[in-house]
C-alpha positions in Angstrom: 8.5 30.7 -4.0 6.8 28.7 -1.2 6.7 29.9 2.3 8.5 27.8 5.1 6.4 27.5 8.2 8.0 29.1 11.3 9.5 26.0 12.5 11.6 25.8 9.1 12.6 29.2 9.2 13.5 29.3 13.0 15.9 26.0 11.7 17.2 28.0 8.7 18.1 30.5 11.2 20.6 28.5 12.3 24.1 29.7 10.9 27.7 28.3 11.1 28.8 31.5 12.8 27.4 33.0 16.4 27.2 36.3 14.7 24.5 35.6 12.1 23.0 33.4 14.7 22.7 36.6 17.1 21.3 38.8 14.2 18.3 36.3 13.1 17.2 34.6 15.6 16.0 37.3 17.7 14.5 39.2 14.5 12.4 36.0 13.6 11.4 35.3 17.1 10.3 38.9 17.6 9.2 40.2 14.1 9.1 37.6 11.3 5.0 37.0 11.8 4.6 40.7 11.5 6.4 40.5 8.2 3.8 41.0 4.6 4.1 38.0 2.7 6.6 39.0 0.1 9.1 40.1 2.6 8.4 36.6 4.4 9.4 35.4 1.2 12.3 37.9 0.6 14.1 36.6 4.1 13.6 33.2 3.3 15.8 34.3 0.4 18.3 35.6 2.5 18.6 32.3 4.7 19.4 30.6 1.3 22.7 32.5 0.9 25.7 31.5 2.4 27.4 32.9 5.7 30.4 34.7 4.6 28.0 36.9 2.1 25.3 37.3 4.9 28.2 38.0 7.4 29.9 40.9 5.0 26.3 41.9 3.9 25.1 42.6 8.0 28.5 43.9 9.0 28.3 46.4 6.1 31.8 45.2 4.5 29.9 44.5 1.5 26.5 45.4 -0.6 24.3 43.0 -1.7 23.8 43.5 -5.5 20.1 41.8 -5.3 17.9 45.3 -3.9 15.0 43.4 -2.4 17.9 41.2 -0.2 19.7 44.7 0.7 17.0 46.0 1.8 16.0 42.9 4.1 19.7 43.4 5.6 18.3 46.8 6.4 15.2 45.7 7.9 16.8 43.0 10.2 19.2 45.3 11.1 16.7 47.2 12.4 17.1 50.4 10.2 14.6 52.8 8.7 14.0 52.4 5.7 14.7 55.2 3.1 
């Protein structure tokens, strides 16, 4: 998969509700360049799916079935990882 350049992402970031807005636009503004490569690639991912997943994934109604997006969630959410 193809990385976005920041501008795209920052754009992507973009949500239909204020909360996911609130969640990724300060992690991308603050941590995305520090990101490897294949998580850059792993939360471009995430951006892909739709709001009411993302929104049940971040408020931790739901799990996301797809590890390497789970563990994103954890990472923007700012939580240790295991």
């Amino acid at each position: 998969m193809e990385l976005m350049n920041i501008a795209r992402v920052r754009w992507a970031c973009r949500r239909g509700m204020l909360e996911l807005d609130v969640i990724f636009q300060p992690f991308v503004d603050t941590h995305y360049e520090n990101l490897s490569e294949k998580d850059k690639v792993i939360f471009v991912r995430l951006l892909e799916c739709e709001d009411p997943e993302l929104f049940a994934w971040f408020m931790g109604h739901e799990d996301c079935p797809d590890p390497e997006l789970a563990q994103m969630v954890v990472t923007v959410r700012g939580r240790p990882k295991p």
